[in-house]
VMD Tcl script that draws the C-alpha trace (Angstrom):
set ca {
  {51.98 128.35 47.98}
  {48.74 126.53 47.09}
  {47.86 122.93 47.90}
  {48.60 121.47 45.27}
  {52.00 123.01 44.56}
  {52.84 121.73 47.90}
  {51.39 118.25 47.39}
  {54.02 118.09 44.03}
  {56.93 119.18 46.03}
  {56.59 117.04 49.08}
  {55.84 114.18 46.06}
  {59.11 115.30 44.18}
  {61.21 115.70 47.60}
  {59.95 112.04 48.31}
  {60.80 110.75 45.25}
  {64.34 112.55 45.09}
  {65.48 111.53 48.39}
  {64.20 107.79 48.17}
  {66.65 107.54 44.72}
  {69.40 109.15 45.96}
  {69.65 107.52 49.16}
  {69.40 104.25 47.24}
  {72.97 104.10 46.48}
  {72.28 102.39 43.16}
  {74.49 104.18 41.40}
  {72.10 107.55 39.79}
  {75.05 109.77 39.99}
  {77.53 108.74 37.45}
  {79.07 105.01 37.66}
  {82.38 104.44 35.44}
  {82.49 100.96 33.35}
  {84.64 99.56 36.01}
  {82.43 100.39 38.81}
  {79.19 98.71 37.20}
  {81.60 95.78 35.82}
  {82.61 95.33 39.76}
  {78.85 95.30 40.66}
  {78.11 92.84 37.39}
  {80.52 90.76 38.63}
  {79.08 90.23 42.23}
  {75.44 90.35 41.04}
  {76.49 86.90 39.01}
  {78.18 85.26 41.74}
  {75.44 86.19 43.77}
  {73.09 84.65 41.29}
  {75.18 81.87 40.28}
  {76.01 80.92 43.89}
  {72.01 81.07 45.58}
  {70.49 79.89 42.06}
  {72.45 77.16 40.26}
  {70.33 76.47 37.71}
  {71.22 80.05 36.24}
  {74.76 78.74 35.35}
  {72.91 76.42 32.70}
  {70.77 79.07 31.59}
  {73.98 81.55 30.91}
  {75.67 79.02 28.86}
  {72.68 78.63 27.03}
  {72.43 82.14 26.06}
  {73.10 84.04 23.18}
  {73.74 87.06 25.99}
  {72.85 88.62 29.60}
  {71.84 91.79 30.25}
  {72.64 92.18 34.35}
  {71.19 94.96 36.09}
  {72.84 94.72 39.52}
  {70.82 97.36 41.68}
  {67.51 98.51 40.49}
  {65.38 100.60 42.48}
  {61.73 101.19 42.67}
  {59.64 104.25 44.34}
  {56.20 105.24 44.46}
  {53.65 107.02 46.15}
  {50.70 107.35 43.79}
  {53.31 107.58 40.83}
  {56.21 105.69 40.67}
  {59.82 105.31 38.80}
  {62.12 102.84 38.79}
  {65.77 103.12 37.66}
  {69.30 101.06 37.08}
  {72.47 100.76 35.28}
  {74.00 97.39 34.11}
  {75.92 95.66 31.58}
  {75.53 93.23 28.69}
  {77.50 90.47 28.55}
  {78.03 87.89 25.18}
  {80.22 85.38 27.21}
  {82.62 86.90 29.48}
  {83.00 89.86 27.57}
  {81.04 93.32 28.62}
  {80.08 94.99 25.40}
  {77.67 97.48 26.37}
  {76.48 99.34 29.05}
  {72.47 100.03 29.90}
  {70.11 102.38 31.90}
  {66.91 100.52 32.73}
  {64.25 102.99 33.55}
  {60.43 103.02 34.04}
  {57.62 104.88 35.50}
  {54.07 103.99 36.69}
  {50.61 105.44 37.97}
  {48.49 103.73 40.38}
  {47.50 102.37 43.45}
  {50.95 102.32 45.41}
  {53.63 103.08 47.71}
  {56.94 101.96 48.98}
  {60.42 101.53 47.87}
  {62.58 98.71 47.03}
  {65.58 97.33 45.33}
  {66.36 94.15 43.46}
  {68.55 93.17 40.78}
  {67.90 90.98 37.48}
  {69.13 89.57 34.45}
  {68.04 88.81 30.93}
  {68.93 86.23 29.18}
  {68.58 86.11 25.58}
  {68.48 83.10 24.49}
  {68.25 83.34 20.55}
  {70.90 85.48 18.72}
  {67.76 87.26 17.06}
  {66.63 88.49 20.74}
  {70.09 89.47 21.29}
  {70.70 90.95 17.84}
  {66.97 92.91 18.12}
  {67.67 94.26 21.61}
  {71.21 95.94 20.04}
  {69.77 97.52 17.46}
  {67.08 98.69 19.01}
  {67.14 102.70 19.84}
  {65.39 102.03 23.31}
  {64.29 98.29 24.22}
  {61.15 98.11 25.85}
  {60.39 94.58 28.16}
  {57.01 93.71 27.35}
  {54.96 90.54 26.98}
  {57.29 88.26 25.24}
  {59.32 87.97 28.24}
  {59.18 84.92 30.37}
  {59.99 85.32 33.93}
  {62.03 82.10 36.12}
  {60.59 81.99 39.30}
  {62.29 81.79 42.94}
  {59.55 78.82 44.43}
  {61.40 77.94 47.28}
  {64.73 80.60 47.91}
  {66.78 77.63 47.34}
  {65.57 76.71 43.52}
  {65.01 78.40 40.45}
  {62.06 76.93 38.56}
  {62.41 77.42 34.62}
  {59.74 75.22 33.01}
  {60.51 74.16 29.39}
  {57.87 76.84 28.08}
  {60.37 79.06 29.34}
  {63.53 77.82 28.63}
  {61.82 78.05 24.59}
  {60.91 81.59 25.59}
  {63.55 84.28 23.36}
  {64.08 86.42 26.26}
  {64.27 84.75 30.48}
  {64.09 87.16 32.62}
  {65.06 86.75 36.56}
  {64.41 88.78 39.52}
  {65.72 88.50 42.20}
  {67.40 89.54 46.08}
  {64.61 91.92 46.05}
  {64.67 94.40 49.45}
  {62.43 97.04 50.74}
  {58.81 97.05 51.63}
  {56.86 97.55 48.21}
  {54.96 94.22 47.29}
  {56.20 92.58 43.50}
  {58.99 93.03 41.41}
  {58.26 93.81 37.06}
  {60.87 94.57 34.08}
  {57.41 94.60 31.95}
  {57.31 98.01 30.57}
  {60.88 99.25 31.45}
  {62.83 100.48 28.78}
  {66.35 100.10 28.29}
  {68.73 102.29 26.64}
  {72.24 101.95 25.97}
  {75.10 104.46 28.12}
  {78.28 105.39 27.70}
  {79.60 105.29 31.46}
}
mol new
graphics top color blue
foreach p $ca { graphics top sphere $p radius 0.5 }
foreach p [lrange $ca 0 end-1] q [lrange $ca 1 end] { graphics top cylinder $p $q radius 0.2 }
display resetview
């Protein structure tokens, strides 16, 4: 075995263990599993960030992603499975997955939610083979733990985007660049 081959596989054993040990969910949730999780993610969010109430009522939809989790040493990848909600209805279900290069390391877990705001978000995310988050989402910051700061800039914004009950010791939390594809659970 050379270096290098060894170097991949302790990289790939990392990686593999990290995921799987994660619990969110990699090998094979049913709908009513992540609809359980969906659930408790909102009431979570609803119950430490009340201003997110008037921000779901206000949307066209929500995609929740209840347990996303993030790994990297050198490269990393980042994966979840969620719902989309258009009320109180679930009508799809979503993987959220992404993968970087770079200066890091660590491992954490967070969940978030995207609210689309506009019907034409909502309507271009669902037709889309493979929604990518990029630049035209606006992210609602925690300030304080207690309050959820959504300026009017974002409030106008298509797409809100919050992050939050993040865990594990990897600094920063991104959707920008994760792509989302729809499941059947």
């Amino acid at each position: 075995m050379t270096l290098l081959s060894r170097r991949s596989f302790a990289l790939s054993a990392l990686a593999t263990t990290t995921l799987s040990a994660c619990g969110n969910g990699i090998g094979g949730n049913g709908a009513a599993e992540i609809d359980a999780r969906v659930d408790s993610t909102l009431s979570f969010m609803y119950n430490n960030f009340p201003g997110t109430r008037d921000l779901s009522t206000k949307a066209s939809g929500m995609l929740v992603m209840p347990v996303v989790t993030e790994a990297g040493l050198g490269l990393g990848a980042s994966f979840g499975r969620g719902a989309l909600k258009v009320g109180p209805t679930t009508v799809d279900y979503y993987s959220a997955t992404a993968g970087s290069a770079g200066l890091q390391i660590g491992a954490q877990q967070y969940s978030t939610v995207l609210f689309f705001m506009t019907q034409d978000a909502l309507m271009d995310f669902r037709r889309a083979n493979g929604w990518a988050a990029g630049a035209d989402i606006e992210y609602a910051l925690n300030d304080t733990g207690e309050t959820l700061r959504a300026e009017t800039t974002t409030s106008l914004a298509p797409v809100i985007a919050v992050v939050f009950a993040q865990a594990g010791f990897r600094a920063g939390a991104t959707i920008e660049g994760t792509k989302y594809t729809r499941i059947i659970p």
